[in-house]
C-alpha positions as CSV (number, residue, x, y, z in Angstrom):
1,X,41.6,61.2,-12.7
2,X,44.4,59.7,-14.6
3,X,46.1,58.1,-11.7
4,X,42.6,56.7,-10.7
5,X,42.2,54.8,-13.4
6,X,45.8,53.7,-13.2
7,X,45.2,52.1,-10.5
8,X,42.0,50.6,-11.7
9,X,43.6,49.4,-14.7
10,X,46.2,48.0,-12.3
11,X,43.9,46.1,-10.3
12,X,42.2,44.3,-13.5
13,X,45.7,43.8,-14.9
14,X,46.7,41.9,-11.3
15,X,43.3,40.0,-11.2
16,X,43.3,38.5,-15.0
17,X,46.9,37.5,-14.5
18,X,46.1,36.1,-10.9
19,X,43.5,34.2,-12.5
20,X,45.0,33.0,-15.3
21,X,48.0,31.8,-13.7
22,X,45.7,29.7,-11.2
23,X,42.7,28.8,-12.9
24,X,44.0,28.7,-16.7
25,X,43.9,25.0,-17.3
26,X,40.4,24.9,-15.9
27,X,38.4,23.0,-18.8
28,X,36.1,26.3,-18.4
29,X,39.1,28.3,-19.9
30,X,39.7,25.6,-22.6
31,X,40.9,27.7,-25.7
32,X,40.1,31.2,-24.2
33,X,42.4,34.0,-24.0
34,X,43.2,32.8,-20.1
35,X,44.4,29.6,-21.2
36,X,46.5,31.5,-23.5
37,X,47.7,33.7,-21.1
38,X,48.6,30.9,-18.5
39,X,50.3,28.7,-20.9
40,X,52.5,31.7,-21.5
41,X,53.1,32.7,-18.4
42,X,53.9,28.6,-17.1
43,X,55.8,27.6,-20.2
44,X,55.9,30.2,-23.1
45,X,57.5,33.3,-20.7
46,X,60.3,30.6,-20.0
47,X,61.1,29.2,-23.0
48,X,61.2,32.5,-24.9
49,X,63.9,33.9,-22.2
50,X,65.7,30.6,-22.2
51,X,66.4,31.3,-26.1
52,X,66.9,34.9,-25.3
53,X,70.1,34.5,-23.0
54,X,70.9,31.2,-25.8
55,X,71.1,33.7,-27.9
56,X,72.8,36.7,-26.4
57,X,75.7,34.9,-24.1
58,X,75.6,31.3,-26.0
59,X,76.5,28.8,-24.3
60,X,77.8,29.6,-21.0
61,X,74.6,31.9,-20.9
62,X,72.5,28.8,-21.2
63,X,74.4,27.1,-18.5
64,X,74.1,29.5,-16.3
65,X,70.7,30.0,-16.7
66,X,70.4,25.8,-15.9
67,X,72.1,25.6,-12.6
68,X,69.9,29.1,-11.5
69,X,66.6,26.2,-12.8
70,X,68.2,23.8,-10.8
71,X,68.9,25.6,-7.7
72,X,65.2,27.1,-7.7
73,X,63.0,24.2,-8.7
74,X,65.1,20.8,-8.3
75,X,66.9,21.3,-5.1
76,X,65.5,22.6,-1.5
77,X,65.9,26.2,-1.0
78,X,64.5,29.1,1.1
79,X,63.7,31.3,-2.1
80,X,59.9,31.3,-1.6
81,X,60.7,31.3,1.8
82,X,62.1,34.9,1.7
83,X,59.8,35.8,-0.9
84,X,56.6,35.2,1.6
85,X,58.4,37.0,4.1
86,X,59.4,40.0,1.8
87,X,55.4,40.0,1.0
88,X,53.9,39.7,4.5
89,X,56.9,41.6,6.0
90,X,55.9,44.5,3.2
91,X,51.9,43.9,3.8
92,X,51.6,44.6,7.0
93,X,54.6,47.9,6.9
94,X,52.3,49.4,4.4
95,X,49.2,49.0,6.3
96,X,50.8,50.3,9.6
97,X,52.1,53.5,7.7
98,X,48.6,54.0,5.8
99,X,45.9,53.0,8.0
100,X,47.4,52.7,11.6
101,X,47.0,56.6,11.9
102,X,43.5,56.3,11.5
103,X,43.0,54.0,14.6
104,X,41.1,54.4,16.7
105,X,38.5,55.4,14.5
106,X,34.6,55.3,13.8
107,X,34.4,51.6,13.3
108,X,37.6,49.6,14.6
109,X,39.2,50.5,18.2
110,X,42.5,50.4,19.6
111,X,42.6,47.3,20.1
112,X,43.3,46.3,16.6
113,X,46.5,47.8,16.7
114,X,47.5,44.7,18.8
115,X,45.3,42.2,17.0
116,X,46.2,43.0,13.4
117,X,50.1,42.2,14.7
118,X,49.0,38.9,16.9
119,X,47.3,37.7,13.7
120,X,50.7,38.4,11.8
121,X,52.5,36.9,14.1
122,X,50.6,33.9,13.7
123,X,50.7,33.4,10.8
124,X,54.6,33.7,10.3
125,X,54.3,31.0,13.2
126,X,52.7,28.7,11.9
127,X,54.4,29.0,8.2
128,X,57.9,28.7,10.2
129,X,56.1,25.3,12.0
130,X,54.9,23.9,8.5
131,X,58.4,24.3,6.7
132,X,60.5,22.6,9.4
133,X,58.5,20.2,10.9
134,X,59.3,16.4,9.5
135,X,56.9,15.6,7.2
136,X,56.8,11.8,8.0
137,X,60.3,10.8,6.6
138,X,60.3,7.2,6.1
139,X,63.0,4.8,6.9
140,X,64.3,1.5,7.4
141,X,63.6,2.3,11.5
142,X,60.1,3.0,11.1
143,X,59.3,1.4,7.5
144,X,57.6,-1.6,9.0
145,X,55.4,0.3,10.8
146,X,54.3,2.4,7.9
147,X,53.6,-0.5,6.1
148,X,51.1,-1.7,8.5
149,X,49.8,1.7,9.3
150,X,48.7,1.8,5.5
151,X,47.7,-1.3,4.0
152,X,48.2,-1.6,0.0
153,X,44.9,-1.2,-2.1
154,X,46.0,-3.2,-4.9
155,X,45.0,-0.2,-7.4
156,X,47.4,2.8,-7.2
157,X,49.4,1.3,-4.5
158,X,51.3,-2.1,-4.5
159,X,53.8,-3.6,-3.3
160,X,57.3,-2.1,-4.4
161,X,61.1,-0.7,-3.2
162,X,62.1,2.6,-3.2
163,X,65.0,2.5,-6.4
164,X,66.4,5.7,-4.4
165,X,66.2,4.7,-0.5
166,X,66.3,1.0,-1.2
167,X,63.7,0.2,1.4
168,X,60.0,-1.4,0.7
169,X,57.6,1.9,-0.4
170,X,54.6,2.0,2.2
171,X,51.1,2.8,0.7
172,X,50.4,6.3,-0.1
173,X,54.2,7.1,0.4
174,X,56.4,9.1,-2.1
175,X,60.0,9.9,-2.8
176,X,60.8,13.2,-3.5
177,X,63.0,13.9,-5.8
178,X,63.6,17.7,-4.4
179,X,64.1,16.4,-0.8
180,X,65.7,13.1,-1.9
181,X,63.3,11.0,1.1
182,X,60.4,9.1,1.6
183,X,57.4,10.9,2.8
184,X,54.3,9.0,4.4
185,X,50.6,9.9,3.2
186,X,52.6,12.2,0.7
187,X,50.6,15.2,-0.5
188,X,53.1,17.3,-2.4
189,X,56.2,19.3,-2.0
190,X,55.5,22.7,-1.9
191,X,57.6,25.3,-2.5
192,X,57.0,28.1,-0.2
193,X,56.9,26.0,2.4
194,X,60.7,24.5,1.2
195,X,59.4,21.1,2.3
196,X,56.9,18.5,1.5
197,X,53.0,17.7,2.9
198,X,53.0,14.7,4.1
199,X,51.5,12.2,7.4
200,X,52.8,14.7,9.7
201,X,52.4,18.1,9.1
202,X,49.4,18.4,6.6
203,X,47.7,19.6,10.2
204,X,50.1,22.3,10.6
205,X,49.6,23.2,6.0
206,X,46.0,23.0,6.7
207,X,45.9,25.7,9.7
208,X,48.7,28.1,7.9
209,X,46.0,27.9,4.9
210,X,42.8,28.5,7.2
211,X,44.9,31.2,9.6
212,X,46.3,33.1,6.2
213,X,42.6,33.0,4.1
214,X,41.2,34.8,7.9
215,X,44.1,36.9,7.9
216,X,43.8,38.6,4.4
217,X,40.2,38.7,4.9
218,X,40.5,40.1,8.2
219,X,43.2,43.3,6.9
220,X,41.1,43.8,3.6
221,X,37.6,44.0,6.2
222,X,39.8,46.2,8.7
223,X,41.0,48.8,5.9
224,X,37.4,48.6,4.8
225,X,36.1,49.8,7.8
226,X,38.8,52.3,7.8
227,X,37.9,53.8,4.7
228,X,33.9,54.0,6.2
229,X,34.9,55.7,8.9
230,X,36.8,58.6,7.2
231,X,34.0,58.9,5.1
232,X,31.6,59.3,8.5
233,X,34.2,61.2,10.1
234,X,34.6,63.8,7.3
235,X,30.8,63.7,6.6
236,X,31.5,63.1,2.7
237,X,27.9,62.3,2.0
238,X,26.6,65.4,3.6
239,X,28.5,67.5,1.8
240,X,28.2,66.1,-1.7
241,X,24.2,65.9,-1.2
242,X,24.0,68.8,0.8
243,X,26.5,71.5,-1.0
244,X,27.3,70.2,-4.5
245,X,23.3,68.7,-4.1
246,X,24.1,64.9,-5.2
247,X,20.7,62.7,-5.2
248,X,21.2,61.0,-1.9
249,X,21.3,57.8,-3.8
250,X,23.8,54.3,-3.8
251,X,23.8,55.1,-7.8
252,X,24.1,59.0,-7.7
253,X,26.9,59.3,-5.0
254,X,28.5,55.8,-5.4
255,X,30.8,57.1,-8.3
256,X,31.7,60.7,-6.9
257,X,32.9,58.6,-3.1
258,X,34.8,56.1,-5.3
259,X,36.7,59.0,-6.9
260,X,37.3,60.8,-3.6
261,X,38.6,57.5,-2.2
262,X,41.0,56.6,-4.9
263,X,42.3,59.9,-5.4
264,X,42.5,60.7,-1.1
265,X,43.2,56.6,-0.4
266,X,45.1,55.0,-3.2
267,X,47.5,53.1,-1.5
268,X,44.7,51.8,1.4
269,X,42.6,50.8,-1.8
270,X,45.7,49.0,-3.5
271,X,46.4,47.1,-0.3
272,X,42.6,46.2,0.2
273,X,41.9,44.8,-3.0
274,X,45.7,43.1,-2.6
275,X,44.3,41.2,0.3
276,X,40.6,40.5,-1.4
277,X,42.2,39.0,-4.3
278,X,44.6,36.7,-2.3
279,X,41.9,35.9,0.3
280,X,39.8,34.4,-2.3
281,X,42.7,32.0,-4.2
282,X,43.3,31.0,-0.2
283,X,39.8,29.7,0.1
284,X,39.9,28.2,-3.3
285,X,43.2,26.1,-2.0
286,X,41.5,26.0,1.4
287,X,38.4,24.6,-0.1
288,X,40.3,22.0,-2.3
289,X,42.7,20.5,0.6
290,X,39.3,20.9,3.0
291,X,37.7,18.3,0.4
292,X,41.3,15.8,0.2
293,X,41.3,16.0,4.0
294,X,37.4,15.0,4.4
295,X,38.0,12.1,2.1
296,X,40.9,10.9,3.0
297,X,43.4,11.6,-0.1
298,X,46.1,13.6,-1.0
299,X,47.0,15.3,-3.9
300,X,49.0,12.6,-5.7
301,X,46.4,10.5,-5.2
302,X,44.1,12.6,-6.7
303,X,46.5,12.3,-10.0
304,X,47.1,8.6,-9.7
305,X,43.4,7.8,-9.3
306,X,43.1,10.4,-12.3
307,X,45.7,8.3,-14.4
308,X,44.3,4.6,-13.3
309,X,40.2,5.7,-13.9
310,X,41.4,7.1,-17.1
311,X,42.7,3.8,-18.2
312,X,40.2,1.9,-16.5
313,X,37.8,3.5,-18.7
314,X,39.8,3.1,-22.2
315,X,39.5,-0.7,-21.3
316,X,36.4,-0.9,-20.8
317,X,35.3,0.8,-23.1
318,X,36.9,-1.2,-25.1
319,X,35.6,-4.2,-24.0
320,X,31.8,-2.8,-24.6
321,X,32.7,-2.3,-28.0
322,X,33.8,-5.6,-28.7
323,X,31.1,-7.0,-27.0
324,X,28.3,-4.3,-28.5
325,X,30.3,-5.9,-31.9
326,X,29.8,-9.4,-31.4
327,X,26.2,-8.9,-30.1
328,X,25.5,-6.5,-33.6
329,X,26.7,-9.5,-35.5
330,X,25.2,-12.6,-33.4
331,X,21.7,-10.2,-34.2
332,X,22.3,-10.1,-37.8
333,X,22.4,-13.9,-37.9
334,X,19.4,-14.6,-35.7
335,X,17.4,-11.2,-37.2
336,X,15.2,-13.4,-39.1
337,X,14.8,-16.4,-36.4
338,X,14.2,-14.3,-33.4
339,X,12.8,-10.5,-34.6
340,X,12.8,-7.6,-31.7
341,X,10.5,-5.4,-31.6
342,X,11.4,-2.0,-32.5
343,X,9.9,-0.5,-28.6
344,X,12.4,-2.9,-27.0
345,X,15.4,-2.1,-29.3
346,X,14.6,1.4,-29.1
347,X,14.4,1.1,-24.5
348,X,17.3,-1.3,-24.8
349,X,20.5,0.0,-22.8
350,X,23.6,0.0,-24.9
351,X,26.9,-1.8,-23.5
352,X,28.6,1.2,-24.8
353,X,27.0,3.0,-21.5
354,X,27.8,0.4,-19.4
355,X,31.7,1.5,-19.1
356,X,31.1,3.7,-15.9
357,X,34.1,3.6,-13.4
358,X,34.2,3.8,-9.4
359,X,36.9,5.3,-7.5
360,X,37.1,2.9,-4.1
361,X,39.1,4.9,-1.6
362,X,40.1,2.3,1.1
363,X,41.6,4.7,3.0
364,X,38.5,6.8,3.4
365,X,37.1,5.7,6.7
366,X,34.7,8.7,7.1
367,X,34.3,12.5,7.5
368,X,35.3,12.3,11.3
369,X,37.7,9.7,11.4
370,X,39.6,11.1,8.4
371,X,39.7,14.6,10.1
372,X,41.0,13.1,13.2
373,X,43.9,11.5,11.2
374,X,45.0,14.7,10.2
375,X,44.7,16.0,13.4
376,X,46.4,13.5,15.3
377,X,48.9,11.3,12.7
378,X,49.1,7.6,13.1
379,X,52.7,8.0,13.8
380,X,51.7,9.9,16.5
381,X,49.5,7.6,18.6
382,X,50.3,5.2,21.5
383,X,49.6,2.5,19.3
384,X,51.8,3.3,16.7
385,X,55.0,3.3,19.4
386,X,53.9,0.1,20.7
387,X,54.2,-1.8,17.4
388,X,57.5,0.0,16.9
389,X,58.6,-1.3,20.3
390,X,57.7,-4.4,20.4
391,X,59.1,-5.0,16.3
392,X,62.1,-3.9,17.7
């Protein structure tokens, strides 16, 4: 019983972290304990082992511990690279020495032998395809055609050079400071990937997302089915209801086949609710790029248009008040000449209210055409290459 609820403990332990780390700044989480825990674990962990080596090596300690920062989050490197491969590479070992033994069984057939390492497979594929493909580099070749591809709003994007590239910055484009370029449609640079999202290869990001969320749903399903089948096969419930004479009840036997499958199935368990957990942040990232892509926006400009209807509010805000102000004081001098009737001042809208602001997306051009840009990339089309040729 004791490593049962180890490994129970284990799994809540995993979750609450998982959770925190993602969803902490959620304005659900505002001053909870998960806030807590994720500001620790995104600044507080750091900056208490940053004064720790300060402290113990001095100086060259601290040094050391800056280029390491450096190296991992300022510059490109394959880090996170290794680190998904270490995972999926480790995944799918421990499912083939836990569960492969048990196929063919009562539910899954032979079959998924070969499926289970097809769907790996993919998957590394198309992670391999999303870190070295070219985002959408822009440059003084193919800057003028960027510039007409995406035409400046006037809002979050205007006219400007790159300080870095020294070339004009095209709407929607970035520079990365990690990859030192210009990326078209930037979305953001992503780590595990060692390379950024961008006008190019957000279709390749979007299917490693979608292939990876069916993946770990897929093994954690699989190992299910696994675990049901050893259950039928060794005739569990007949033997609890029948010889140790369990109600045949979900309620009566579910607790006694939960301990027989932790303490016979641990490791199948561990890598099950591994998959669940990760399965569900994929469809939460899935979801959340599934909206960008349907609208037509990217993550930075999700953040700029954050930033501009924020001010855009503050201003006009401001202006109600002024103008609520004057109005208060123009009343006070005409209350006696022109009285209001208390219904009407009560019903009357306040310009206070009147400070709503609306995002207008230019680029959004509807659910199918916005799809098929991320499908197929401007850069990609005939028409693109025939404004290049002829400009040049």
């Amino acid at each position: 019983m004791e490593v049962e609820w180890l490994l129970v403990i284990h799994g809540l332990v995993t979750l609450l972290v998982l959770i925190s780390f993602i969803c902490g700044q959620w304005p659900i989480f505002e001053g909870t304990f998960i806030q807590k825990i994720h500001l620790f674990l995104t600044f507080g962990a750091c900056d208490y082992f940053r004064r720790f080596v300060g402290a113990v090596f001095g100086q060259r300690g601290s040094d050391a511990l800056f280029c390491v920062e450096y190296y991992c989050c300022d510059r490109p490197n394959p880090t996170l690279q290794v680190i998904y491969l270490g995972i999926i590479g480790a995944s799918y070992y421990f499912i083939v020495e836990s569960s492969f033994k048990y196929i063919p069984g009562h539910y899954l057939g032979e079959v998924h032998r070969y499926m289970s390492l097809l769907a790996v497979g993919g998957g590394i594929l198309l992670f391999l395809l999303t870190s070295f493909s070219d985002p959408g580099t822009v440059n003084a070749v193919n800057v003028s055609h960027y510039l007409s591809a995406y035409p400046y709003d006037n809002i979050i994007f205007s006219e400007k050079e790159c300080p870095t590239c020294k070339i004009p910055k095209p709407a929607r484009s970035k520079h990365c400071s990690i990859c030192d370029r210009c990326v078209a449609r930037f979305d953001h640079h992503c780590g595990w990937m060692n390379n950024c999202i961008g006008e190019k290869n957000t279709r390749y990001f979007m299917a490693f997302l979608l292939w990876h969320f069916l993946l770990c749903l897929y093994g954690a399903v699989a190992i299910a089915l696994v675990l049901a089948g050893r259950l039928k096969e060794l005739r569990v419930i007949d033997i609890l209801t029948v010889y140790y004479g369990f109600e045949k009840s979900f309620s009566s036997l579910a607790p006694h086949v939960a301990v027989w499958l932790l303490d016979s199935y641990n490791t199948q368990i561990l890598i099950m609710v591994f998959l669940a957990i990760v399965s569900m942040l994929l469809a939460g990232f899935l979801a959340y790029h599934t909206k960008l892509c349907v609208t037509n926006t990217t993550t930075n400009e999700t953040f700029k248009w954050q930033e501009y209807l924020s001010w855009k509010r503050k201003v006009n805000g401001a202006k109600a008040s002024a103008a609520a102000l004057k109005e208060s004081l123009g009343e006070l001098n005409h209350e006696k000449k022109h009285p209001v009737s208390k219904w009407k001042a009560f019903f009357q809208r306040s310009g206070l209210e009147e400070v709503e602001v609306v995002m207008n997306n230019i680029y959004d051009k509807g659910m199918l055409q916005n799809v098929f840009e991320i499908v197929v990339p401007l850069s990609t089309r005939q028409s693109f290459l025939q404004k290049k040729s002829k400009s040049g």
